[in-house]
OpenMM code with the backbone's topology and positions (N, CA, C; nanometers):
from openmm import Vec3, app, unit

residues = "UNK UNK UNK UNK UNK UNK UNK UNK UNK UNK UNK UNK UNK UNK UNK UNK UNK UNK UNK UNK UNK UNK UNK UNK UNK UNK UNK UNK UNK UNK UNK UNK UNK UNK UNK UNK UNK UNK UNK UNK UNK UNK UNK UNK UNK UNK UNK UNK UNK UNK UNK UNK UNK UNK UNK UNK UNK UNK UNK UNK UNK UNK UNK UNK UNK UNK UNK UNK UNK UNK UNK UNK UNK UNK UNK UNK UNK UNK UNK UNK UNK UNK UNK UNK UNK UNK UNK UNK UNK UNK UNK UNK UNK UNK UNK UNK UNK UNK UNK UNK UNK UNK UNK UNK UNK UNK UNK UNK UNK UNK UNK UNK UNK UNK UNK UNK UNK UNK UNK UNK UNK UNK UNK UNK UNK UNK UNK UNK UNK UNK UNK UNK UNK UNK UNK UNK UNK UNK UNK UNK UNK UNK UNK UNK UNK UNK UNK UNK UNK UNK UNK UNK UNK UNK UNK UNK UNK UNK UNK UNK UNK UNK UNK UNK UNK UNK UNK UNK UNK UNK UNK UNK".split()
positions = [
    Vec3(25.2308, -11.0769, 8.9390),
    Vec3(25.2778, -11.1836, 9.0261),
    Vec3(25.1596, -11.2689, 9.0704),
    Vec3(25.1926, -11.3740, 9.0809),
    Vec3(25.0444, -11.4784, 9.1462),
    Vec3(25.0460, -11.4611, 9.2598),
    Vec3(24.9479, -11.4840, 9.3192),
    Vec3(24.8544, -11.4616, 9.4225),
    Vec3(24.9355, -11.6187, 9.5155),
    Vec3(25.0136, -11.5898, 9.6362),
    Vec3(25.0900, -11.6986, 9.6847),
    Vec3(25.0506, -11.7189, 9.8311),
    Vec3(24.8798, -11.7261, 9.8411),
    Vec3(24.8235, -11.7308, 9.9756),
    Vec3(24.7337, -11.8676, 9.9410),
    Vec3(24.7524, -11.9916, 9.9939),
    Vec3(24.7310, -12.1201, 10.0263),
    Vec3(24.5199, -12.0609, 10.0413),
    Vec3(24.4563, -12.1482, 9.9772),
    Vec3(24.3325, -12.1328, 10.0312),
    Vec3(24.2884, -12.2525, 10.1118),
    Vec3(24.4002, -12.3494, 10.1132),
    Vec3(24.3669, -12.3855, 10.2458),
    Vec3(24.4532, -12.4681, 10.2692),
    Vec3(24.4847, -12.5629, 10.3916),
    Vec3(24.6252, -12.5618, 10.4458),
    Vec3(24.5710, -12.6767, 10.5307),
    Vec3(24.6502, -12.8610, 10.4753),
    Vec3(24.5845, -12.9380, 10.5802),
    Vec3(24.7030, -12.9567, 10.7071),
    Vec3(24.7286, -12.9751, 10.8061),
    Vec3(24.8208, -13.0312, 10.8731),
    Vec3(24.8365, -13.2184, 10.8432),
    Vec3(24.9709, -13.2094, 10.8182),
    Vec3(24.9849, -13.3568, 10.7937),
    Vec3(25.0614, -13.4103, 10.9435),
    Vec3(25.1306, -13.2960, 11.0016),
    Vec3(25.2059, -13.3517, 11.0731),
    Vec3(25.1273, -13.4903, 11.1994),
    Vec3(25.1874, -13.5911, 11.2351),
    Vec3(25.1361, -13.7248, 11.3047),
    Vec3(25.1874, -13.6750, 11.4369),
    Vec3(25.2883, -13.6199, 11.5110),
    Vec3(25.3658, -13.5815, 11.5667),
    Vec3(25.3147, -13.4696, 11.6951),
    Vec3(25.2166, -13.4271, 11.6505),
    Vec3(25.1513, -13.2852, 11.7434),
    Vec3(25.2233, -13.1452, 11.7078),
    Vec3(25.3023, -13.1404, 11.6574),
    Vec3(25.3638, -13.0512, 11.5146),
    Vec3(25.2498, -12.9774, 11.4826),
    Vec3(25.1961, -12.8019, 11.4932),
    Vec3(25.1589, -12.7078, 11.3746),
    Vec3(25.1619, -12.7291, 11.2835),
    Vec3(25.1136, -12.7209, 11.1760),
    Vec3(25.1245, -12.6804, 11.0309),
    Vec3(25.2035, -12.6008, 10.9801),
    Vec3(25.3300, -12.6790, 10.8884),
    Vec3(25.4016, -12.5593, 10.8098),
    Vec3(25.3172, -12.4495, 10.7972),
    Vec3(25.4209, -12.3317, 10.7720),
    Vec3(25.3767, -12.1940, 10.7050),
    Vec3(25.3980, -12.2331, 10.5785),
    Vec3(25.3035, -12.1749, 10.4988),
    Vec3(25.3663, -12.1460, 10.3242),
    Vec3(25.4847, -12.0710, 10.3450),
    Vec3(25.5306, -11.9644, 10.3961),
    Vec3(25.6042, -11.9055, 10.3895),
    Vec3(25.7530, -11.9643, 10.3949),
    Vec3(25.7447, -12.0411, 10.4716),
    Vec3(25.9004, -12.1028, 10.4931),
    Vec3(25.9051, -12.1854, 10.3464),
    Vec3(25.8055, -12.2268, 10.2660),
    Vec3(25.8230, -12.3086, 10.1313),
    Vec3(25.9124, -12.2451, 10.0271),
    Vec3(25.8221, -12.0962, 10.0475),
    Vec3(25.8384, -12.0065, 9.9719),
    Vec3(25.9933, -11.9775, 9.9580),
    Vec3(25.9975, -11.9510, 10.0738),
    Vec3(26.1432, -11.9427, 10.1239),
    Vec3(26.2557, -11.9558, 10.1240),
    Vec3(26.2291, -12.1361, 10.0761),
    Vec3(26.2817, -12.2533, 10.0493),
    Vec3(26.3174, -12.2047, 9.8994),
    Vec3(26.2216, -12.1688, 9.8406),
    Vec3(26.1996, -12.2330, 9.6733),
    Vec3(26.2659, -12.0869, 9.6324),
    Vec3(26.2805, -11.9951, 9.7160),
    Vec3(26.3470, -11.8717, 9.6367),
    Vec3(26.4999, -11.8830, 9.6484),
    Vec3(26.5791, -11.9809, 9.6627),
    Vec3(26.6731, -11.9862, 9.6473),
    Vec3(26.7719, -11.9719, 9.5496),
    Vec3(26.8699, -11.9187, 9.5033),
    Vec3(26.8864, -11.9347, 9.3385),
    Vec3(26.9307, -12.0407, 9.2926),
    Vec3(26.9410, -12.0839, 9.1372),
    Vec3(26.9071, -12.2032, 9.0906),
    Vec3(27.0720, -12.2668, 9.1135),
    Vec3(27.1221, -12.3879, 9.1158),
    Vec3(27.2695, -12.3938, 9.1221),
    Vec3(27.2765, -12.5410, 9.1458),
    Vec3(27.4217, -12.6348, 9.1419),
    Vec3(27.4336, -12.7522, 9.1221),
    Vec3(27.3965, -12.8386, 9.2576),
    Vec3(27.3690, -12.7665, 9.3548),
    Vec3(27.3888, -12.8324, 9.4630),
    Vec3(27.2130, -12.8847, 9.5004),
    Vec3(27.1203, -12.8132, 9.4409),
    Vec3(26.9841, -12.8707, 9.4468),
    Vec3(26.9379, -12.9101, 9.3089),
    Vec3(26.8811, -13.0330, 9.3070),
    Vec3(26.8251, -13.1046, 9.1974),
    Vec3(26.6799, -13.1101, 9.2466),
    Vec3(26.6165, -13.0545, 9.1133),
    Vec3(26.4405, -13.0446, 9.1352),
    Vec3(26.4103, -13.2018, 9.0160),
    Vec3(26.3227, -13.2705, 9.0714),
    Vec3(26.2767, -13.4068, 8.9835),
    Vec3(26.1471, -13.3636, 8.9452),
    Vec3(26.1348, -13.3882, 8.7706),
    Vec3(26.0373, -13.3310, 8.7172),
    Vec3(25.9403, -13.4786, 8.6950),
    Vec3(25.8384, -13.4900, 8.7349),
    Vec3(25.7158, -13.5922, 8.7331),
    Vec3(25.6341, -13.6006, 8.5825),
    Vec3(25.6564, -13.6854, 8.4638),
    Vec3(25.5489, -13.7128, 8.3930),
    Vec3(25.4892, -13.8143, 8.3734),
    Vec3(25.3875, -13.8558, 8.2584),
    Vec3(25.3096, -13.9636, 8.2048),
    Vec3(25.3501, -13.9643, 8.0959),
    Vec3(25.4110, -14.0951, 8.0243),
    Vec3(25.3976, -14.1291, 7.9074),
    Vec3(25.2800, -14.1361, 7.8071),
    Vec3(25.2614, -14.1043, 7.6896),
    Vec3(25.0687, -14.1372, 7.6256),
    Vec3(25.0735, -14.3036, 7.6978),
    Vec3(25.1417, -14.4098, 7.7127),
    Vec3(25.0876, -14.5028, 7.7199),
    Vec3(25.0885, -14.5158, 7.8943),
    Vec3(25.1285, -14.4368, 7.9370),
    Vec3(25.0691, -14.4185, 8.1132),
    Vec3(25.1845, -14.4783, 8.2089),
    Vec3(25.2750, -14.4535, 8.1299),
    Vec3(25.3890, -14.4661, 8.2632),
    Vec3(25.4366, -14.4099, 8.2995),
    Vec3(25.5299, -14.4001, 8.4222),
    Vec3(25.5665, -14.2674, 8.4356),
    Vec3(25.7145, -14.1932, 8.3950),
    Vec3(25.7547, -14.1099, 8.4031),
    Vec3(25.8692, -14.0473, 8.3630),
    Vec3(25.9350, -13.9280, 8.4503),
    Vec3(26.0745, -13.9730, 8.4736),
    Vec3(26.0735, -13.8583, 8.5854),
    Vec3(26.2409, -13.8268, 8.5695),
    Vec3(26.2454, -13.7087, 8.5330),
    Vec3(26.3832, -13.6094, 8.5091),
    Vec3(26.4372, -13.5467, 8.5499),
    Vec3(26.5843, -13.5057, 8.6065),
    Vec3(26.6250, -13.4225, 8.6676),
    Vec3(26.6428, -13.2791, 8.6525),
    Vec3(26.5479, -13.1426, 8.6766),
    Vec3(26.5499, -13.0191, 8.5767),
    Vec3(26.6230, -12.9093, 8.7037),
    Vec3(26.7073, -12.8162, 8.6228),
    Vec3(26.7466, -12.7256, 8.7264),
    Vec3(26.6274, -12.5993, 8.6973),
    Vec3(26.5199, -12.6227, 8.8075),
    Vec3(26.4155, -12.5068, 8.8182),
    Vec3(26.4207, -12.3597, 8.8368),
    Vec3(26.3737, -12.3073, 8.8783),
    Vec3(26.3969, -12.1146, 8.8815),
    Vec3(26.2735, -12.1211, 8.9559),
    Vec3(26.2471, -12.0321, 9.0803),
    Vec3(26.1486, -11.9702, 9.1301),
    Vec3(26.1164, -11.8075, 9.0866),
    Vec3(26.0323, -11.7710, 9.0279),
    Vec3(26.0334, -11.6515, 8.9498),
    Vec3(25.8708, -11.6240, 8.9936),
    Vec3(25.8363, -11.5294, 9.0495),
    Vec3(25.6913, -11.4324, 9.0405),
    Vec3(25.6052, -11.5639, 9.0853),
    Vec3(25.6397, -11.6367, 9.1586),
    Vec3(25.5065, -11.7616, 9.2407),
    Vec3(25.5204, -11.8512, 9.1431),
    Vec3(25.5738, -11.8859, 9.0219),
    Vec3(25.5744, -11.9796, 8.9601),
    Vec3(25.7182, -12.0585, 8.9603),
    Vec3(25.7037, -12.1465, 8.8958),
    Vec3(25.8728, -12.2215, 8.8762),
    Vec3(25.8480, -12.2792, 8.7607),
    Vec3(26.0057, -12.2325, 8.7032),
    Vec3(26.0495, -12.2569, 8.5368),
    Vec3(26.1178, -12.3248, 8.5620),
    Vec3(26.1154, -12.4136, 8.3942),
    Vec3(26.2316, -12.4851, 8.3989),
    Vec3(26.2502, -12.5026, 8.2397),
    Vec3(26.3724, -12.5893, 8.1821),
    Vec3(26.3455, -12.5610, 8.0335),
    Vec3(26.4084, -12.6902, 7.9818),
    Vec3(26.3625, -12.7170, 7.8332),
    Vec3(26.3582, -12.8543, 7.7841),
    Vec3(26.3998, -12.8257, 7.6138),
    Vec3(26.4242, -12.9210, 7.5603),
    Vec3(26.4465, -12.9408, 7.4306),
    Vec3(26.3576, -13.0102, 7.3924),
    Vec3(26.2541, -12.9393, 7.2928),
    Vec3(26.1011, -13.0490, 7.2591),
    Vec3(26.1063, -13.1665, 7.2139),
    Vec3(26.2279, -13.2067, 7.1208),
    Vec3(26.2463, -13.3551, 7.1403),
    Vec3(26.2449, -13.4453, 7.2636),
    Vec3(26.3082, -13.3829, 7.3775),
    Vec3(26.3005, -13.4229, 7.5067),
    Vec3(26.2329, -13.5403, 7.5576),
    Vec3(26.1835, -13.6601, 7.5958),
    Vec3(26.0853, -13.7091, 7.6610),
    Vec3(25.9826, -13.6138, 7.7272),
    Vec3(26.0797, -13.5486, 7.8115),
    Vec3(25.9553, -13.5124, 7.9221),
    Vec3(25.8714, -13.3413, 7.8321),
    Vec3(25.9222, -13.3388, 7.7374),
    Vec3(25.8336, -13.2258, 7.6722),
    Vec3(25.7563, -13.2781, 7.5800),
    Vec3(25.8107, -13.4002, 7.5609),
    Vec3(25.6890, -13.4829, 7.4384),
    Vec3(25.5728, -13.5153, 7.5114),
    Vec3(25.6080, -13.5874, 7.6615),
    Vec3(25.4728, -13.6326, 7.7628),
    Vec3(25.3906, -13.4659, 7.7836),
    Vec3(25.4421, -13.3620, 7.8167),
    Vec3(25.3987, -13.2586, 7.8383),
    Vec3(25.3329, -13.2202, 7.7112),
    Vec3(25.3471, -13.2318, 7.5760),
    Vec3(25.2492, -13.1895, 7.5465),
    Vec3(25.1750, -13.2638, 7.5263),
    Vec3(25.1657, -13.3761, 7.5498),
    Vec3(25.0314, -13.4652, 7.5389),
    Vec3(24.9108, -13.4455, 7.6476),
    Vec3(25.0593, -13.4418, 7.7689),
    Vec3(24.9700, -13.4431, 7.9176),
    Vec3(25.0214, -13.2932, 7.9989),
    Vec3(24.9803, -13.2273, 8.0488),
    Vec3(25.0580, -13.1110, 8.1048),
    Vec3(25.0360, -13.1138, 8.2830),
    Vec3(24.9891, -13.2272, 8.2830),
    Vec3(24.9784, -13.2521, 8.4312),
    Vec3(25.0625, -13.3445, 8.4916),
    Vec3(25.1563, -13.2890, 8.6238),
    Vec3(25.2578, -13.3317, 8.6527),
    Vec3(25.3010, -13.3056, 8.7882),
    Vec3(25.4470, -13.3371, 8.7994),
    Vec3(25.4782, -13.3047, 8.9589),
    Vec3(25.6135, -13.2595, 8.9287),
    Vec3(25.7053, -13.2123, 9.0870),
    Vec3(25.7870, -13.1845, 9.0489),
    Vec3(25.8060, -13.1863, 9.2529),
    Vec3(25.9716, -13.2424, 9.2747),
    Vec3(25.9656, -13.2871, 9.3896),
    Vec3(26.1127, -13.2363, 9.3921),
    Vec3(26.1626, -13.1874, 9.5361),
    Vec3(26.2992, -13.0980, 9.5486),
    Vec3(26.2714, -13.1751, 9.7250),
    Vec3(26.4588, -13.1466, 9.7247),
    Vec3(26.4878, -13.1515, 9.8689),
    Vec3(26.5666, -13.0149, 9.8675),
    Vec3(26.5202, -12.9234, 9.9646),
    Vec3(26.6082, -12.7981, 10.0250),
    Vec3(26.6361, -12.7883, 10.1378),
    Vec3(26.6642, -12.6514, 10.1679),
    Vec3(26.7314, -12.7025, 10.2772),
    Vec3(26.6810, -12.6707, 10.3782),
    Vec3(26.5893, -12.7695, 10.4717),
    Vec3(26.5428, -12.7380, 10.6106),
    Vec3(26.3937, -12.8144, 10.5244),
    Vec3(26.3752, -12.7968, 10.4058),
    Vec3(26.2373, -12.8548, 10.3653),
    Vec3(26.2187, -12.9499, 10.2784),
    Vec3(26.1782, -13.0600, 10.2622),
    Vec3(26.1608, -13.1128, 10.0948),
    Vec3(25.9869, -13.0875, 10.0465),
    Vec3(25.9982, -13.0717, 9.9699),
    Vec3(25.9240, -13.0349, 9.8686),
    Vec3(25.7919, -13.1398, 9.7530),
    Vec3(25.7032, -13.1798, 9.7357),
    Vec3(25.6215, -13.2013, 9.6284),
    Vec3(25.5083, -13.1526, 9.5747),
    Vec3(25.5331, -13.0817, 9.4788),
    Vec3(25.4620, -13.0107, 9.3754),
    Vec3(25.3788, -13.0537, 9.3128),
    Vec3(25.2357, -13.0425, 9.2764),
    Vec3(25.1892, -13.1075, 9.2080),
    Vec3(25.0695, -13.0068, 9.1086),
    Vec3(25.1185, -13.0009, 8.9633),
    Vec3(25.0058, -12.8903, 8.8905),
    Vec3(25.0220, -12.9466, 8.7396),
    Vec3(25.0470, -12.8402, 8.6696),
    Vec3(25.0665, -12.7829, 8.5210),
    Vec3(25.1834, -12.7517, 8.4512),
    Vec3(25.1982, -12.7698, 8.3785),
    Vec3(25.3470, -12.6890, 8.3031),
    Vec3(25.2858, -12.6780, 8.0985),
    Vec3(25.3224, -12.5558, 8.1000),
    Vec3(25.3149, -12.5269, 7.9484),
    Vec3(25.4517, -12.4414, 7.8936),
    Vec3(25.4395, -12.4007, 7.7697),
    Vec3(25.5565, -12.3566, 7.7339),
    Vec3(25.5528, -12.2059, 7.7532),
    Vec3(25.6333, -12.1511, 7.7788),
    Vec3(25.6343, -12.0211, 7.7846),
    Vec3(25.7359, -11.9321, 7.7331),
    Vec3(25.6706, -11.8081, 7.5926),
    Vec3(25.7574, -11.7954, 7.4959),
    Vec3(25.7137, -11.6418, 7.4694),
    Vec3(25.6881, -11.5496, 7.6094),
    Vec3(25.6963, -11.4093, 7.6340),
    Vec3(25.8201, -11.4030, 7.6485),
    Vec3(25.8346, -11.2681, 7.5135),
    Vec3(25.9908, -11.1951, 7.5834),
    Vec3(26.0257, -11.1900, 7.7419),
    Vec3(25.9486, -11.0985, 7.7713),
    Vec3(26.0262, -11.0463, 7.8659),
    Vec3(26.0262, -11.1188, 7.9850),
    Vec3(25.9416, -11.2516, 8.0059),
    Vec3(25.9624, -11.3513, 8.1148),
    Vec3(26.1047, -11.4466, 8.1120),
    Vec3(26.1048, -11.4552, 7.8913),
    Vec3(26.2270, -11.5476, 7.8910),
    Vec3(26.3441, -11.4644, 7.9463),
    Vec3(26.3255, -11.3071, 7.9153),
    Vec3(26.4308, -11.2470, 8.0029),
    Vec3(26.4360, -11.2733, 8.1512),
    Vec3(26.3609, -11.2777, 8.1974),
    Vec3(26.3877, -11.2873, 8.3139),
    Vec3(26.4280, -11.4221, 8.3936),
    Vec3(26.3502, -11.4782, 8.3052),
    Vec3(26.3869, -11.6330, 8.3801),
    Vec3(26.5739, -11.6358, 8.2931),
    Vec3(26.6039, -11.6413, 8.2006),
    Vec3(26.7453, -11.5977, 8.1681),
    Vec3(26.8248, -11.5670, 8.2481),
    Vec3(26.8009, -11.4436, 8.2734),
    Vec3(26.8700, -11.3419, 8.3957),
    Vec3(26.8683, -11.4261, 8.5114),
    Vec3(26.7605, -11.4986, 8.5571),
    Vec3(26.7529, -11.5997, 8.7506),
    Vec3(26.8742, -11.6823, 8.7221),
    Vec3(26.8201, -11.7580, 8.5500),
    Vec3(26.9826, -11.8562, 8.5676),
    Vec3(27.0923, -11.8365, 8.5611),
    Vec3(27.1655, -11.7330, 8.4959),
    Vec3(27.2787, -11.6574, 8.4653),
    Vec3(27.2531, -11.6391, 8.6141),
    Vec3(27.2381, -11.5409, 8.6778),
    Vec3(27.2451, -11.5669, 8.8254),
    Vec3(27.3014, -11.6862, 8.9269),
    Vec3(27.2905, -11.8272, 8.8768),
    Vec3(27.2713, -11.9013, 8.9615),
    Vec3(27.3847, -11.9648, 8.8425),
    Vec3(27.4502, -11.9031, 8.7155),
    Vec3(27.5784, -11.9769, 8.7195),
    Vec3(27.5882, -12.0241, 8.5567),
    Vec3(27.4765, -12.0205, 8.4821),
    Vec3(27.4193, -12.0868, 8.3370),
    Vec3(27.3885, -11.9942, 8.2991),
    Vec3(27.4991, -11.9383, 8.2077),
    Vec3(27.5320, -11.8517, 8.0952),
    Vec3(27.4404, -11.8211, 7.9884),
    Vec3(27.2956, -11.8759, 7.9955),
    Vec3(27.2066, -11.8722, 7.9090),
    Vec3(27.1311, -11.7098, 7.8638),
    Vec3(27.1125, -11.7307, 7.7039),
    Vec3(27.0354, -11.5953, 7.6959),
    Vec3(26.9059, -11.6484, 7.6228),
    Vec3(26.7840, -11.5019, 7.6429),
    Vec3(26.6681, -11.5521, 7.5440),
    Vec3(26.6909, -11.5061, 7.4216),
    Vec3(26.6537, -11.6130, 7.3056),
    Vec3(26.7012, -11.5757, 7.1797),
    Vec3(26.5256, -11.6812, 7.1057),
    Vec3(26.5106, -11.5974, 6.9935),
    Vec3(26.3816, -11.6696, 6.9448),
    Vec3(26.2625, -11.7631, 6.9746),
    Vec3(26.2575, -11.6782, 7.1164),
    Vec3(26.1415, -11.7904, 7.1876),
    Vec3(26.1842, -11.8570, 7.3290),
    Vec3(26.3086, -11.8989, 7.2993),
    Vec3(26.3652, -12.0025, 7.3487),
    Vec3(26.4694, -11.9833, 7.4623),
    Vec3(26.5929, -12.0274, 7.4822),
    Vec3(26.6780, -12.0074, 7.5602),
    Vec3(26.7918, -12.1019, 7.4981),
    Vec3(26.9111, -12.0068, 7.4990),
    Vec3(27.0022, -12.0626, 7.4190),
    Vec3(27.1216, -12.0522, 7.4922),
    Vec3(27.2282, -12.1382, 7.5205),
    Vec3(27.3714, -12.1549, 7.5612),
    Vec3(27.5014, -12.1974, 7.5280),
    Vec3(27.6189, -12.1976, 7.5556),
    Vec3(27.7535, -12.2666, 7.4997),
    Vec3(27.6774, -12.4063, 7.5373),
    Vec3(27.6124, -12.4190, 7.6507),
    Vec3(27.6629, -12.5666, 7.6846),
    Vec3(27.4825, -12.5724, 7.8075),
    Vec3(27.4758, -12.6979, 7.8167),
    Vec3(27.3491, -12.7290, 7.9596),
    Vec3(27.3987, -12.8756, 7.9994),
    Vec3(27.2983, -12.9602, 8.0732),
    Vec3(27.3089, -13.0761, 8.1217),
    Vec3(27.3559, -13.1302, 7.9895),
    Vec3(27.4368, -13.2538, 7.9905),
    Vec3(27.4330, -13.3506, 7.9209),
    Vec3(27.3400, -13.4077, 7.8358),
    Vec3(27.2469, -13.4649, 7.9275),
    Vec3(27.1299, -13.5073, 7.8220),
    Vec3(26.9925, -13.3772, 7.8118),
    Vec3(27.0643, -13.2897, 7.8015),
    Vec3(26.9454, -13.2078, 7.7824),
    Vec3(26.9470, -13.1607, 7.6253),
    Vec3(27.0151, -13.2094, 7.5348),
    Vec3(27.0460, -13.2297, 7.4312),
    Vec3(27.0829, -13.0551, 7.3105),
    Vec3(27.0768, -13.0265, 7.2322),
    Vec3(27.1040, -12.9011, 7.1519),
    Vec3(26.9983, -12.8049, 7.2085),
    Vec3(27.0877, -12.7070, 7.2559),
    Vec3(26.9578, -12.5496, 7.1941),
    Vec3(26.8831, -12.5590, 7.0413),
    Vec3(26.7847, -12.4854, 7.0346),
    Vec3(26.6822, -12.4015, 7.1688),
    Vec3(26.6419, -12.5092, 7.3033),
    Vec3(26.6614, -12.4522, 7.4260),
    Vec3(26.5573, -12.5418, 7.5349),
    Vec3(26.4606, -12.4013, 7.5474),
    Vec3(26.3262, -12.4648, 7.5198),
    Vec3(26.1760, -12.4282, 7.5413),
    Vec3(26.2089, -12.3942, 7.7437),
    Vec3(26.1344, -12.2540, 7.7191),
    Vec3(26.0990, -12.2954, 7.8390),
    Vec3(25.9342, -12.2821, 7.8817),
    Vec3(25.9224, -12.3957, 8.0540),
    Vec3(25.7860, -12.4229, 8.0659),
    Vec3(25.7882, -12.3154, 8.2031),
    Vec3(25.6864, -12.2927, 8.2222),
    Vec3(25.5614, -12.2538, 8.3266),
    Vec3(25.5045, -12.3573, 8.4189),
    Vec3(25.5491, -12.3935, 8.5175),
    Vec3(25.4799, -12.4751, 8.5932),
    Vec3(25.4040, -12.3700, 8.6780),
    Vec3(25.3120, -12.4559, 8.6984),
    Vec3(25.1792, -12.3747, 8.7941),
    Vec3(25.1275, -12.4706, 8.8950),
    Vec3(25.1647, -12.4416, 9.0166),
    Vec3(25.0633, -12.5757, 9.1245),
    Vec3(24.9427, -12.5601, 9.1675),
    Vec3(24.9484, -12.6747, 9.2059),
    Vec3(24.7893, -12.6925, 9.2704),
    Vec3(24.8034, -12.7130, 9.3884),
    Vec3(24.8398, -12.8301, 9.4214),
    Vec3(24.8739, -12.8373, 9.5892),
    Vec3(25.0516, -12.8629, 9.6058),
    Vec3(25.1067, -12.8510, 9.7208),
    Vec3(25.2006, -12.8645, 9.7158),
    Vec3(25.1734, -12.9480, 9.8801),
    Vec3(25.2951, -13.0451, 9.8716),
    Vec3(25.3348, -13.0572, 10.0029),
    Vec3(25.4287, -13.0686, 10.0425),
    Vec3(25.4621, -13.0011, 10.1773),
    Vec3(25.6230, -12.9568, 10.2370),
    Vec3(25.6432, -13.0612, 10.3729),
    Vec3(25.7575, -13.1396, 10.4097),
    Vec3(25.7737, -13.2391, 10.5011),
    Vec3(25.9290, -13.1296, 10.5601),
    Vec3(25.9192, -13.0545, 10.6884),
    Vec3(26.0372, -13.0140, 10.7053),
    Vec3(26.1155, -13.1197, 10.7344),
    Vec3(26.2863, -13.0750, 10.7359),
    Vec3(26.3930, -13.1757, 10.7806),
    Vec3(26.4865, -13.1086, 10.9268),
    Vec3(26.3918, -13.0189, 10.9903),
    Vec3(26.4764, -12.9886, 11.0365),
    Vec3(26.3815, -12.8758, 11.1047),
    Vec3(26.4402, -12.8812, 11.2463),
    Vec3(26.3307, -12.7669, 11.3681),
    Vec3(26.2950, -12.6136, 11.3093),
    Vec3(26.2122, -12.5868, 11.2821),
    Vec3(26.0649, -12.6371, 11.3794),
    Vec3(26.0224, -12.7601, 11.2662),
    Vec3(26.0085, -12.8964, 11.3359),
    Vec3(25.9513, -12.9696, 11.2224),
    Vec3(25.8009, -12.9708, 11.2121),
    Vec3(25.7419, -13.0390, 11.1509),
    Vec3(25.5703, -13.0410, 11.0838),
    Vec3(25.5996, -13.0556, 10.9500),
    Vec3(25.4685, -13.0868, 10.8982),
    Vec3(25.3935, -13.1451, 10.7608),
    Vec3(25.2944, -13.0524, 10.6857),
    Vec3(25.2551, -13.0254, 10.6009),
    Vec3(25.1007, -12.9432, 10.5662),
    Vec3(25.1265, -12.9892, 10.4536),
    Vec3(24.9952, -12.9764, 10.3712),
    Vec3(24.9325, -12.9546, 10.2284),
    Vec3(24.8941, -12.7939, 10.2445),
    Vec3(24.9279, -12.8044, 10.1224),
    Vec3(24.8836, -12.6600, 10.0799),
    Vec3(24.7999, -12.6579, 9.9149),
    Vec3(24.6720, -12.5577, 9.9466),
    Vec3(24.6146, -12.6176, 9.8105),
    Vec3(24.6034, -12.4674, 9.7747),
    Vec3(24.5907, -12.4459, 9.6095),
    Vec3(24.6047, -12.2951, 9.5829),
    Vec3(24.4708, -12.2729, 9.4871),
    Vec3(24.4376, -12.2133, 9.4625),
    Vec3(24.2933, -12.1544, 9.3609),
    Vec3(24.3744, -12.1720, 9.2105),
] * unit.nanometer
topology = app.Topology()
chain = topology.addChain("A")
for resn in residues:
    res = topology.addResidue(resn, chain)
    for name in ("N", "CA", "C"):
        topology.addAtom(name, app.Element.getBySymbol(name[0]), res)
């Protein structure tokens, strides 16, 4: 499991507001995956614009998955560029992410990340790498969807709701 202790923690709040806890993020983000929260995935085009998609994420072991069809846009920018964001509203917090994403094509993680979504309602199993289903989003186009590994760097949390406050959070 990663190591999910902030090495350092700015207060953003303007307000006289504490500094979020990581913990309440955490909190936030362990929710299971389902239609009612949409996570927006942040890329760069090679020619530098930006690109930004709607992915249903997974919080799994300090990281967050999500999964794509490599034709995809946003897996074509990813492998060019693997630096990115990824921005959620939950509930009591919203969310912006900002790190890495690569593909990730261990058995037994695709099991598991499998198993979070079947959990949360998406019938998906791991099959050759990948993740395979009757059916996904619309434009998320044919199985296999690849799945990625996002990894952050800093994150920042804006609560919506008491106790309110702001922080950055930056991770090793």
């Amino acid at each position: 499991m990663r190591k999910l202790t902030p090495t350092k923690t700015k207060n953003l709040d303007r307000y006289g507001n504490p500094a979020l806890d990581w913990a309440r993020a955490q909190e936030a983000l362990s929710v299971p995956p389902g239609p009612e929260i949409t996570f927006f995935l942040g890329t760069c085009r090679p020619d530098g614009t930006p690109h930004a998609a709607g992915i249903g994420a997974l919080w799994l072991a300090g990281h967050l998955y999500f999964t794509s069809n490599l034709a995809a846009r946003k897996a074509r920018d990813l492998a060019a560029n693997p630096r990115c964001t990824i921005s959620v509203r939950l509930p009591g917090i919203d969310l912006v992410l900002e790190g890495t994403a690569a593909v990730e094509s261990g058995p037994e993680v695709l099991e598991q990340v499998a198993a979070g979504y079947r959990e949360g309602g998406w019938p998906c199993r791991a099959e050759g790498g990948a993740l395979t289903a009757p059916f996904s989003a619309p434009s998320a186009g044919p199985p296999p969807w690849h799945v990625y590994r996002f990894t952050y760097i800093t994150v920042v949390g804006v609560a919506t709701e008491e106790p309110y406050g702001a922080a950055q959070w930056r991770f090793a």
